[in-house]
TIDOLUM-21473 format. One line per field, with one value per residue (C-alpha): residue number from 1; residue in one letter; x, y, z negated. Coordinates in steps of 0.05 Angstrom, whole numbers, plus 5000, padded with zeros to 4 digits. Layout:
<nodes>
pos: NUM;...
code: A;...
px: X;...
py: Y;...
pz: Z;...
</nodes>
This chain:
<nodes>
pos: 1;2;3;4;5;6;7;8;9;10;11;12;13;14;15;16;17;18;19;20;21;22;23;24;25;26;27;28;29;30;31;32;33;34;35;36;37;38;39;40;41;42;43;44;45;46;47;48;49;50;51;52;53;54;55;56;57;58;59;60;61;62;63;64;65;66;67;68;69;70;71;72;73;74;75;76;77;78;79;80;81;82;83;84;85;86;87;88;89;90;91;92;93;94;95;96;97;98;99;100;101;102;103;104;105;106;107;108;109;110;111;112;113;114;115;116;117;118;119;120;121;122;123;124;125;126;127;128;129;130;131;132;133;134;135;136;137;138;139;140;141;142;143;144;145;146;147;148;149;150;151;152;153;154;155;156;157;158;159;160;161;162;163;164;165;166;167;168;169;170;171;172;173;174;175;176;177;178;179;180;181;182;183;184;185;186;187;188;189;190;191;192;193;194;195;196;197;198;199;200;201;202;203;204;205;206;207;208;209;210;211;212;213;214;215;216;217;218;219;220;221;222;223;224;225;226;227;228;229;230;231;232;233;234;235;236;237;238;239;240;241;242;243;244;245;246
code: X;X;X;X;X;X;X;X;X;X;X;X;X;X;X;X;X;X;X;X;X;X;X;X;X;X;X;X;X;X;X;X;X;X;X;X;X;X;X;X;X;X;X;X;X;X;X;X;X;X;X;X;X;X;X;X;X;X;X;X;X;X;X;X;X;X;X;X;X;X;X;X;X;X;X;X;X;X;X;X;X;X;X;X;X;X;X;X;X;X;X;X;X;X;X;X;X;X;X;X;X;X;X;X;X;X;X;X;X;X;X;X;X;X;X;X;X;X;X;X;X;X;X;X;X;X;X;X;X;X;X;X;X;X;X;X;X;X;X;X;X;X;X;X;X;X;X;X;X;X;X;X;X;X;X;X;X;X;X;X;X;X;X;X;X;X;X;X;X;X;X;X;X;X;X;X;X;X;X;X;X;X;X;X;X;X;X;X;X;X;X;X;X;X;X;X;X;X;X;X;X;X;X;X;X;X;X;X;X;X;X;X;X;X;X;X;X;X;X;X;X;X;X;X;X;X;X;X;X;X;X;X;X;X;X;X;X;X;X;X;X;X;X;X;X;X
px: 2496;2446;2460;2411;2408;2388;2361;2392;2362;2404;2379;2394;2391;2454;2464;2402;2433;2493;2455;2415;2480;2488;2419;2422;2415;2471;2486;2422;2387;2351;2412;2450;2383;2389;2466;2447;2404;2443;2506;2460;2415;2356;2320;2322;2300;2288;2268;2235;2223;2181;2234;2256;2334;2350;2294;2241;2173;2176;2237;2198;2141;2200;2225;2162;2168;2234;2232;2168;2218;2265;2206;2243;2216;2216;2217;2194;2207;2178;2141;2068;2041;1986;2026;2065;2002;1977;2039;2037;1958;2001;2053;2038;2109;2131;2139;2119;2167;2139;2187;2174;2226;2195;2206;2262;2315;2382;2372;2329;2359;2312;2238;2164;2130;2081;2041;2048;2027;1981;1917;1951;1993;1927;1894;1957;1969;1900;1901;1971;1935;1875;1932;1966;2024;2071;2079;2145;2152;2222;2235;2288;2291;2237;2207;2139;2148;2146;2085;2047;2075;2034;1979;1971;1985;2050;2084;2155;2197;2252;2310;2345;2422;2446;2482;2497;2546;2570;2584;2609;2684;2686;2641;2614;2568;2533;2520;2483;2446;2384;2383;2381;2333;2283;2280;2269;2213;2186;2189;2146;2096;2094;2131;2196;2248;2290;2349;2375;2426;2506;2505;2573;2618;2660;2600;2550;2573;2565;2500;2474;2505;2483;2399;2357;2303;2322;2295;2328;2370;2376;2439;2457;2510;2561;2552;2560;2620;2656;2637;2686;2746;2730;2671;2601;2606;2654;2629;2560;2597;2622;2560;2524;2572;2566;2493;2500;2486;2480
py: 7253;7273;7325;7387;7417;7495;7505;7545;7586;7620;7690;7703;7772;7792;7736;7763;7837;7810;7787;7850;7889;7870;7865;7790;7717;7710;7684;7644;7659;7598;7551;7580;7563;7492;7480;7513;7455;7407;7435;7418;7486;7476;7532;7593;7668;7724;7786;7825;7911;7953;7973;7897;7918;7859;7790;7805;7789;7734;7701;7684;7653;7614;7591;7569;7511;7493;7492;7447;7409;7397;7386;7447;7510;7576;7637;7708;7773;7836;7893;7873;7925;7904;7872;7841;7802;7788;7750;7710;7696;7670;7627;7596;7594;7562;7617;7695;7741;7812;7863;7932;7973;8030;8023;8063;8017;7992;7941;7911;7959;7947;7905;7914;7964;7909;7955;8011;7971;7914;7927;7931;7876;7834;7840;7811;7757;7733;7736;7704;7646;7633;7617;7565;7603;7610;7670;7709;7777;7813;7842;7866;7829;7874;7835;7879;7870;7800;7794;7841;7785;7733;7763;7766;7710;7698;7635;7659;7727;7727;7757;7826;7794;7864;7889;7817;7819;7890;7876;7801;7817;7851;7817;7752;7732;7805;7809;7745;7752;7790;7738;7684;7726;7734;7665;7641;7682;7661;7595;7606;7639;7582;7625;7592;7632;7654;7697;7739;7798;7805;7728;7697;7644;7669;7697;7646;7579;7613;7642;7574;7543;7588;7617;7552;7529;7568;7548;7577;7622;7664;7687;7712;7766;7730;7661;7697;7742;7686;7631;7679;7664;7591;7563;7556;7481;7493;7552;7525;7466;7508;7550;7486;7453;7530;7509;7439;7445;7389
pz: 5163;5221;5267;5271;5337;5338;5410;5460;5513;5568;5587;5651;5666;5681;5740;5769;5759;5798;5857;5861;5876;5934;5954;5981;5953;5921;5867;5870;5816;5811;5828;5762;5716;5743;5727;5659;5648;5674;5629;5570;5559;5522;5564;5598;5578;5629;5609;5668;5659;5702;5742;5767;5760;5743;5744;5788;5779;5833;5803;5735;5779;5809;5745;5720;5769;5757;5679;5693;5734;5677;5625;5591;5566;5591;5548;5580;5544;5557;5536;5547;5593;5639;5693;5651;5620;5683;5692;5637;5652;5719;5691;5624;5594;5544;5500;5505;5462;5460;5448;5435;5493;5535;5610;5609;5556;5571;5522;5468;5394;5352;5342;5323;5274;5259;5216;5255;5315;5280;5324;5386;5376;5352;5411;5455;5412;5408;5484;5490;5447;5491;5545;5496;5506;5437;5413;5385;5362;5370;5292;5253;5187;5141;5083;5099;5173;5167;5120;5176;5224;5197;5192;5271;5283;5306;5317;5316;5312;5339;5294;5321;5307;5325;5262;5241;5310;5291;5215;5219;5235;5165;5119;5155;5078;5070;5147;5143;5081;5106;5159;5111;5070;5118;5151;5078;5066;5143;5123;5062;5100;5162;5216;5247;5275;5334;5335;5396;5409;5405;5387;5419;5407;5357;5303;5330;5290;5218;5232;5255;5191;5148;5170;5146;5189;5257;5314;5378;5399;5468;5496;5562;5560;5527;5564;5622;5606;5576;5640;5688;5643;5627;5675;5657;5638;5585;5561;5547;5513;5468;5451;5439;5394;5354;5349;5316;5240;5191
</nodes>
C-alpha cells in the first residue's frame, strides 16, 4: 500500500521570539530553518505582525533565499495591511495565507468572515494572483464560509485546528468531524486544504488519518516546545511519521 505524505511546514516564530530576547543573533534564525530542512521539513512558515516581536520583516526576505536554496516552499502569514503586501510584491513565496488578526493579537483564535469581508478580500487575492503567489485563507470550518471561499478565489484555507486540540482528549471522532466535514465539501468545490493551530504530536496522527485530501500542515509551538526535551531531529521525526497516511 503507498504511503501518503501530508506536508509539513515548521513555523518558526517562537525561535525568532527567543533570539529577540536578548537582542543579539542568537539562536540564528536562519541556521534553525536550514536544520529543519535538513531534519526532513517540507517547509517553513513565519508569520510577521506590525510590531516585529517576533520575525522581522528582514528575516522573511532572508528566508526567501534560503527556501529557494532548498527548492522548498515558504509560507508567509499575516494580516495583509499595506506593508505587508509590499512584502509579498518583494518576495514571491510560495504560498500567502491571509489571516484575519488585528495588530495587536497574541495569536491567530479564529479565521475569515468571508462574506463579511468578500470585497476586501477580492481585491488581495486577485493581487496575490498577478504575483503567482498561492493563496490560503485562515477559516474556521463554516459550510457558508467555505462556499464564500471559492468564490474569491482561493486556492487553499487553511483549517483553524483550535477546538479540534481542545476537544480531542475527550472525544477524539466528534472533534474531528467538522474537520472531515469541511475538507469534503472543499474538495467538492476544488479547494485543497491546510490545517494549523494546537496541532502536536499526540492529536496530530488521527487528524492526518482521518481529514481526506489535506494538504499541509504548519506547526511551530509544539515542535519547538517538544525539541528542548528530545532534540529537534527526533522531534521532527516524529511529527513526520504523525503525518504519513495511507
Amino acid at each position: 500500500m503507498q504511503v501518503q505524505m501530508v506536508q509539513l511546514s515548521v513555523n518558526i516564530n517562537k525561535v525568532a521570539l527567543l533570539r529577540n530576547s536578548r537582542g543579539e543573533n542568537y539562536p540564528n534564525l536562519i541556521e534553525f530553518a536550514k536544520k529543519c530542512l535538513d531534519f526532513g521539513a517540507n517547509g517553513i512558515t513565519v508569520h510577521p505582525r506590525p510590531d516585529e516581536r517576533h520575525i522581522r520583516y528582514a528575516d522573511v526576505y532572508e528566508l526567501k533565499d534560503l527556501l529557494k536554496k532548498y527548492n522548498k516552499e515558504l509560507n508567509v502569514e499575516g494580516y495583509p495591511s499595506d506593508s505587508f503586501l509590499k512584502m509579498m510584491e518583494d518576495v514571491q513565496p510560495a504560498q500567502c495565507t491571509l489571516v484575519p488578526d488585528p495588530p495587536n493579537a497574541l495569536t491567530s483564535s479564529t479565521g475569515w468572515d468571508t462574506r463579511k469581508n468578500f470585497r476586501f478580500l477580492h481585491e488581495i487575492i486577485t493581487y496575490l494572483k498577478t504575483l503567482k503567489i498561492r493563496v490560503s485563507l485562515f477559516l474556521n470550518c463554516d459550510n457558508e464560509l467555505l462556499q464564500y471561499s471559492q468564490k474569491l478565489g482561493t486556492h487553499r484555507i487553511e483549517l483553524y485546528t483550535g477546538p479540534y486540540a481542545k476537544y480531542y482528549p475527550y472525544n477524539p471522532h466528534l472533534a474531528v468531524q467538522p474537520y472531515v466535514e469541511t475538507a469534503r465539501l472543499a474538495e467538492i468545490l476544488g479547494i485543497e486544504v491546510n490545517a494549523g493551530h494546537d496541532l502536536n504530536s499526540e492529536n496530530l496522527k488521527y487528524f492526518a488519518q482521518n481529514v481526506p485530501q489535506l494538504k499541509e500542515v504548519s506547526i511551530g509551538h509544539a515542535i519547538i516546545s517538544e525539541s528542548l526535551y528530545l532534540g529537534l531531529e527526533e522531534t521532527l521525526k516524529k511529527y513526520i511519521n504523525c503525518l504519513k497516511t495511507t
